[in-house]
C-alpha positions as CSV (number, residue, x, y, z in Angstrom):
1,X,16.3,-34.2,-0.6
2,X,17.9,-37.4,-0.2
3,X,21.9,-38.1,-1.0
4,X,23.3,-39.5,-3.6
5,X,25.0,-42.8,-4.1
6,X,28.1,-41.0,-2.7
7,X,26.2,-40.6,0.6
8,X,26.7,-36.4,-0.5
9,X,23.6,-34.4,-0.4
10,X,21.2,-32.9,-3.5
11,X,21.2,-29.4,-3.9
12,X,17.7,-28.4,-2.9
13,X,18.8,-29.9,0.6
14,X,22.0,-27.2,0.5
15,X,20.5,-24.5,-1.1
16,X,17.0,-24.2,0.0
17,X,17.3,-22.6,3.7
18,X,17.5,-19.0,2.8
19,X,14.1,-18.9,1.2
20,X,12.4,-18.6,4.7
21,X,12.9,-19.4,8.6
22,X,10.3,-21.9,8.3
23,X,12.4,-23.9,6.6
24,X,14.5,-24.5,9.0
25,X,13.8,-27.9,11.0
26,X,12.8,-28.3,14.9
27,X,15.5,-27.1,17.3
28,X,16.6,-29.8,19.6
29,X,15.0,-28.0,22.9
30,X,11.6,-28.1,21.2
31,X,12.5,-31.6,20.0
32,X,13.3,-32.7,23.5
33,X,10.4,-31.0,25.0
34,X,7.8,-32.8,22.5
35,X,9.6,-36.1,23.6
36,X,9.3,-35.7,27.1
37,X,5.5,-34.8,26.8
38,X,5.1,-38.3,25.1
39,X,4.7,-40.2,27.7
40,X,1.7,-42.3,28.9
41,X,-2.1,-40.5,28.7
42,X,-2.9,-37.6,29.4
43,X,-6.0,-35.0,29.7
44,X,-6.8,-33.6,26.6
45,X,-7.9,-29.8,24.9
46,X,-5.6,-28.3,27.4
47,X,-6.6,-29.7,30.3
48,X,-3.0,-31.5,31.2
49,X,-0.4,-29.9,33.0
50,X,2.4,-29.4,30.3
51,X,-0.5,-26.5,28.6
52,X,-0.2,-25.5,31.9
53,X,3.5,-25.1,32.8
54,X,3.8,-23.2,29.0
55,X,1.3,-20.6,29.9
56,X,3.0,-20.1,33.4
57,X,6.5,-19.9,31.5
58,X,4.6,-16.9,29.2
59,X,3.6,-14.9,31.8
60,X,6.6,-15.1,33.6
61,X,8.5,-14.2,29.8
62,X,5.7,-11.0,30.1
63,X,6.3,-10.3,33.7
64,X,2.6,-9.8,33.4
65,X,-1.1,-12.1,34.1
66,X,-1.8,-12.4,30.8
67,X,-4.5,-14.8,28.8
68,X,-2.0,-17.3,26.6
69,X,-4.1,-19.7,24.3
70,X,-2.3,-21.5,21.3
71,X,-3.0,-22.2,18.1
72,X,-1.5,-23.9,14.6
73,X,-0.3,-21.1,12.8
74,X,0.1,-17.7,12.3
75,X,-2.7,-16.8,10.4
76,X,-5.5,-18.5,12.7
77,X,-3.5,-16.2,15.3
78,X,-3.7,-12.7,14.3
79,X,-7.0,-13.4,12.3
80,X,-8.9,-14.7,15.8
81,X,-7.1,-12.2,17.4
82,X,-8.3,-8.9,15.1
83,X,-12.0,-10.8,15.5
84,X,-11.8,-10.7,18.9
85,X,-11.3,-7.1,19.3
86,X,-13.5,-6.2,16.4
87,X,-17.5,-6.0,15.1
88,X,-18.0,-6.7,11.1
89,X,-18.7,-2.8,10.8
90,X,-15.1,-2.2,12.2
91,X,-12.0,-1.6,10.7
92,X,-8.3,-2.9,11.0
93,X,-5.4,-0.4,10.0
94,X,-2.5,-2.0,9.4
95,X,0.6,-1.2,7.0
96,X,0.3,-2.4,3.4
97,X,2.9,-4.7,3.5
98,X,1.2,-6.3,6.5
99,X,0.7,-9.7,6.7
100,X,-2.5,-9.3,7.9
101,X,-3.7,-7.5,4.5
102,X,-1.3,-9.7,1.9
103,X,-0.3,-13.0,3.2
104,X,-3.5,-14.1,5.1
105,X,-5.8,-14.9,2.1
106,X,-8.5,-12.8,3.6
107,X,-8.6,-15.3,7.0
108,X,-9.2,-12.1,9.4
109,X,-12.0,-10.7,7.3
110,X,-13.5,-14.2,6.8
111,X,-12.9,-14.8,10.9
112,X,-14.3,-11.1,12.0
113,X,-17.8,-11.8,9.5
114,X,-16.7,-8.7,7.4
115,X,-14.0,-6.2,9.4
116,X,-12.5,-4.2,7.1
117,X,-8.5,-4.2,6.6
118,X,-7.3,-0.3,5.4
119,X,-3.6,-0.6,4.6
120,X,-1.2,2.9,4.8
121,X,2.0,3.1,3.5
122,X,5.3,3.8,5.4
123,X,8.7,3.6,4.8
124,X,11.1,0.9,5.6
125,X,7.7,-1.4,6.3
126,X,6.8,0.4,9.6
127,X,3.5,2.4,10.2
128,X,3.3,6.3,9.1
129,X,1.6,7.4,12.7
130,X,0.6,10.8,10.2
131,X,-1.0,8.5,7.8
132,X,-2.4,6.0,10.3
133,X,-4.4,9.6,12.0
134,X,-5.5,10.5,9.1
135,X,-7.0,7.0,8.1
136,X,-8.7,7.0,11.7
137,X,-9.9,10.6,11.3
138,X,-10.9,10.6,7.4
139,X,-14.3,10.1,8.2
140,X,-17.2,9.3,10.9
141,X,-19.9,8.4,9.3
142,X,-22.0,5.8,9.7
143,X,-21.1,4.5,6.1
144,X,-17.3,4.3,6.4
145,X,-16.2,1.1,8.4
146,X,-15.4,2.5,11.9
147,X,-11.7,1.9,13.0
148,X,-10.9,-0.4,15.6
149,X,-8.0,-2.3,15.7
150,X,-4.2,-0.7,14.9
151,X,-2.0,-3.9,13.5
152,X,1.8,-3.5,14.3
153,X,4.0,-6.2,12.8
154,X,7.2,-6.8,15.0
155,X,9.6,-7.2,13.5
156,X,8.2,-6.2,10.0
157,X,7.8,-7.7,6.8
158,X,11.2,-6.1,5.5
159,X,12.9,-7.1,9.0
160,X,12.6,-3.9,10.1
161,X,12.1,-3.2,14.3
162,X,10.4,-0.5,16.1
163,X,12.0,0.6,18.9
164,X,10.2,1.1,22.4
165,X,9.6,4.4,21.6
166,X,7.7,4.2,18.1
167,X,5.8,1.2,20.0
168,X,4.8,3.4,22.8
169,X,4.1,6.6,20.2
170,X,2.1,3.9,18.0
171,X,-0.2,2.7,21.2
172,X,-0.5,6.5,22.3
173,X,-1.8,7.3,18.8
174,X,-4.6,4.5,18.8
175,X,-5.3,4.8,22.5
176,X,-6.2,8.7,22.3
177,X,-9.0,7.4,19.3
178,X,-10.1,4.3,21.5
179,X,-8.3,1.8,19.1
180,X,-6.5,-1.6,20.5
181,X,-3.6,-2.1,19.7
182,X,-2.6,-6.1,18.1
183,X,1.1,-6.8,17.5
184,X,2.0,-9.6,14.6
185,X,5.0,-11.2,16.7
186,X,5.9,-14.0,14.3
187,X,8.9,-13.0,14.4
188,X,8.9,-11.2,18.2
189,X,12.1,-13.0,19.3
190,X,14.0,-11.6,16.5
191,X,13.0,-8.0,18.1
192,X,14.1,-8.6,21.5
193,X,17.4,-10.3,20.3
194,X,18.1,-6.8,18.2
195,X,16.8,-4.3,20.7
196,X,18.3,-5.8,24.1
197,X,14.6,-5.0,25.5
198,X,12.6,-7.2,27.8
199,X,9.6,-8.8,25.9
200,X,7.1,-6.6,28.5
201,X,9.1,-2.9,27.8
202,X,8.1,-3.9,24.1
203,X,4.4,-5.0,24.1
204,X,1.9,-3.9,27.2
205,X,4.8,-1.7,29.0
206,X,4.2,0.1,25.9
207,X,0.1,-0.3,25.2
208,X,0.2,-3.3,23.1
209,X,-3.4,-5.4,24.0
210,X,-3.0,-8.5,22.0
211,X,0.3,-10.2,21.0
212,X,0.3,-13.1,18.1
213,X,3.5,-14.7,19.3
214,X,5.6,-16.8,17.1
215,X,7.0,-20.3,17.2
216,X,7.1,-22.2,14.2
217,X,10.1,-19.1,12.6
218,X,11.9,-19.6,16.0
219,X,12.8,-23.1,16.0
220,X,9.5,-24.9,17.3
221,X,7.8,-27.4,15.0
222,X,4.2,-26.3,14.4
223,X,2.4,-23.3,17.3
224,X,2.0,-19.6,18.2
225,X,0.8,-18.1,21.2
226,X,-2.1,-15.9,21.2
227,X,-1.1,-13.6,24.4
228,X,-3.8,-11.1,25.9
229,X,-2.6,-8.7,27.8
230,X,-6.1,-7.5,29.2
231,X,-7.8,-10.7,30.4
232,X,-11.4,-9.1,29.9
233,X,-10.3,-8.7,25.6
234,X,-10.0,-13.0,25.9
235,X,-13.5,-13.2,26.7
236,X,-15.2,-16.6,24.8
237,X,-11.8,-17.0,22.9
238,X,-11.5,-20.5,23.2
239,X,-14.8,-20.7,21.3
240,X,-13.3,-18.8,18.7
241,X,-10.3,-21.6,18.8
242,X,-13.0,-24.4,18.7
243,X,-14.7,-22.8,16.1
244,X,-12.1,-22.4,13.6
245,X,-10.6,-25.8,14.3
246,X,-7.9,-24.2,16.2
247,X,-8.4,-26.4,19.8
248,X,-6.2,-29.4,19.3
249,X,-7.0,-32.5,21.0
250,X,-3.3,-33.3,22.3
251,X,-2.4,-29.7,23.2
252,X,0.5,-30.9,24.9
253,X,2.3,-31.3,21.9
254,X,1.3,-27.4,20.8
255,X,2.2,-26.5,24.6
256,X,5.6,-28.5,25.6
257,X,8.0,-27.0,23.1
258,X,7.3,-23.8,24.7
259,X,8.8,-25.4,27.3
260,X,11.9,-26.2,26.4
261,X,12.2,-23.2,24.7
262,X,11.6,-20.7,27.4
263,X,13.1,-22.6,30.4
264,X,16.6,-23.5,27.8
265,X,16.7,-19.7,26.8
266,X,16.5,-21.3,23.6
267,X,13.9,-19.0,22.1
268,X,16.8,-15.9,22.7
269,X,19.3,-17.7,21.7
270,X,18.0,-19.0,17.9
271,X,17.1,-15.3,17.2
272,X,20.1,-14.2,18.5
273,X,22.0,-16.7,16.1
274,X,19.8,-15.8,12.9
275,X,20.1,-12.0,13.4
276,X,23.7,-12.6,13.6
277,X,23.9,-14.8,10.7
278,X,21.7,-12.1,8.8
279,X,23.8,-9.2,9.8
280,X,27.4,-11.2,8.3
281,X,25.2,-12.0,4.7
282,X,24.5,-7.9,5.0
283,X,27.9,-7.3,5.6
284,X,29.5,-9.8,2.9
285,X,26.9,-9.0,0.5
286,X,27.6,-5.6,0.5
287,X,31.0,-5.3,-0.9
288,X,30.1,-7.2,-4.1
289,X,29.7,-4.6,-6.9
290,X,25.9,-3.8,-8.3
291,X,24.5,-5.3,-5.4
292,X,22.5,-3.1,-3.2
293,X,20.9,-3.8,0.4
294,X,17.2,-2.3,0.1
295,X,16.4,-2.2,3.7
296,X,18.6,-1.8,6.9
297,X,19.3,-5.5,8.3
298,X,17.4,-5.3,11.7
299,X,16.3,-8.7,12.4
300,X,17.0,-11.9,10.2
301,X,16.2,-10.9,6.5
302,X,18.3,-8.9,4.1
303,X,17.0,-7.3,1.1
304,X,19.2,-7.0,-1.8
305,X,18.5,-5.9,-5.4
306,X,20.4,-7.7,-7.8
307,X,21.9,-6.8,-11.5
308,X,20.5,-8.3,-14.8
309,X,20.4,-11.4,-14.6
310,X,21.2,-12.7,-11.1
311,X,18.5,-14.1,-9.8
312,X,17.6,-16.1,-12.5
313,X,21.2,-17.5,-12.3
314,X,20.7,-18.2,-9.0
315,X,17.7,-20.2,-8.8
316,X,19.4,-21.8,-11.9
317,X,21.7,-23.1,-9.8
318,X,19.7,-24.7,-7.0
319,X,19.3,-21.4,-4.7
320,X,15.7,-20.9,-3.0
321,X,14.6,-16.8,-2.0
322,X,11.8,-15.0,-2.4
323,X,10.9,-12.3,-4.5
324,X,7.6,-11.0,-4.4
325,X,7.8,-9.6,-0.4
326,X,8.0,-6.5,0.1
327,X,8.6,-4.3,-2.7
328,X,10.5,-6.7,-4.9
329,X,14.0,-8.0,-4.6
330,X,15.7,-10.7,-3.0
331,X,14.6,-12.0,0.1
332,X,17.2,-14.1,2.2
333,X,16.0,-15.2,5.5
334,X,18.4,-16.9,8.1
335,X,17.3,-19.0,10.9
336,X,18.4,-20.6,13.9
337,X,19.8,-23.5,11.7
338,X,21.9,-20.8,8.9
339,X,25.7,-21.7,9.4
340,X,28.2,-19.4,8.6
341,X,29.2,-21.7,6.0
342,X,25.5,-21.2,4.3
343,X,26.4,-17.8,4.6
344,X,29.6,-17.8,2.8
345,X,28.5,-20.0,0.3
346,X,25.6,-18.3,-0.4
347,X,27.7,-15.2,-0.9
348,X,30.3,-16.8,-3.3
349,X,26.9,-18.2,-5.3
350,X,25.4,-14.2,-5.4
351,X,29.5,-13.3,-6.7
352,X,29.6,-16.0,-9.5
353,X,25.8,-14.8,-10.5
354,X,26.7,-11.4,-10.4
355,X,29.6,-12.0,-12.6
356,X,27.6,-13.8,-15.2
357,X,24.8,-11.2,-15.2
């Protein structure tokens, strides 16, 4: 990562920001934010005033009185959260691509002493509400792990969105069975940037209970927000923070670039910029012969299958991306820090592999 004797850069520091948003670095509102909360000492576990300010910023965000507690990461959030809302003899349906059921290394069973996770299919990574009645419905015995929780993830693995009214249709679906409904926001702001919606029309407008808001993909160091929209569902879960060494000591630090990202309009603006950087790779990518875009471009991920031997080209040549999300292919994520140089470089790397395929 560092330059050369020509002061020029290696080429894992050029190439390797489309393997994911969180390799982008720390936006300079967060940045800022984090500096400003250094100062002098200050209450600790949340006690202190900037923990304070962030959750008031959240619930003004939410136009709503909602429970905000934050944590590291995105796993201790929606693993804490589905084991809040769930007994070990429960159930968590969720769609199979999910990160819930393939990324979290088994974190919300381990946190919920045993809650089940049933994965459905669905096309374009959004939940089948046909398939998610009939997992709810297959059975009520007392031998079958009793459903519970519906998992949403907003935007989804293959940066698809749901729009308000497959949110609303979803929350109707689990509400008539006496299911909560958790949403996996890591990438929420990406959403609201796409649909033009206000961040309440598309979570408890609609019937979402628990949101797993995301920071570290939007531009923020380390931090997501666990957001309960029905206080009484919070109950005890700062123990559960506690307990799974999720309470840090200087919360300030987890709190204040919530700050700066909220009161800026920073938080908008970064997924506003990736979707946009996302939609011109889409667009270039597209008009290069025997590449083909596997999922609509909703968010700040495109898709792409490539010929022969492209990828391996690719990586040959310095270039980062995932390949074993969703259901194969290329993954390139953009993030608040993607230039439109990146893009078109990116896309003159993808023609010269193509070519050599």
């Amino acid at each position: 990562m560092a330059a050369d004797e020509k002061g020029s850069t290696t080429t894992d520091q050029i190439y390797n920001q489309f393997a994911s948003d969180n390799y982008a670095g720390i936006c300079p509102e967060a940045w800022q934010a984090m500096a400003a909360a250094n100062q002098g000492f200050v209450p600790s576990y949340g006690d202190d005033p900037w923990t304070e300010r962030a959750c008031g910023l959240i619930r003004d965000l939410f136009e709503t009185d909602c429970q905000v507690f934050f944590v590291f990461n995105g796993t201790a959030a929606n693993s804490l959260a589905l084991a809040s809302l769930c007994l070990s003899f429960h159930s968590v349906i969720c769609h199979d691509l999910a990160h819930v059921e393939t990324d979290e290394c088994g974190a919300p069973e381990f946190f919920s002493n045993g809650t089940k996770i049933l994965h459905i299919e669905g096309a374009g990574g959004k939940l089948e509400l046909d398939a998610v009645e009939r997992a709810i419905t297959r059975r009520s015995d007392i031998h079958y792990p009793k459903p519970r929780v519906l998992s949403i993830t907003q935007a989804t693995e293959v940066g698809t969105i749901y729009t308000v009214d497959e949110i609303g249709a979803a929350c109707d679906l689990a509400g008539r069975y006496g299911l909560r409904v958790q949403m996996d926001g890591a990438r929420f702001a990406n959403a609201v940037a796409a649909l033009g919606k206000s961040p309440a029309e598309i979570t408890w407008k609609a019937g979402v209970d628990v949101l797993c808001l995301g920071g570290a993909k939007n531009g923020m160091a380390v931090g997501e927000a666990v957001v309960f929209f029905k206080k009484e569902l919070a109950a005890e879960f700062d123990y559960r923070c506690k307990q799974a060494g999720q309470l840090a000591s200087k919360m300030r630090f987890l709190a204040a670039p919530w700050i700066g990202m909220l009161e800026s309009g920073a938080w908008l603006r970064n997924a506003q910029h990736a979707n946009r950087c996302a939609a011109m790779l889409e667009r270039e990518l597209l008009s290069i012969k025997g590449v083909s875009i596997m999922y609509p471009c909703q968010a700040n991920s495109v898709f792409v299958q490539l010929p022969g031997r492209a990828a391996e080209l690719l990586r040959g040549a310095g270039w980062h991306f995932y390949t074993f999300i969703g259901s194969g292919g290329a993954r390139f994520m953009c993030s608040w820090q993607t230039t439109e140089g990146d893009v078109r470089s990116l896309v003159d790397a993808v023609k010269l592999a193509v070519a050599g395929a």
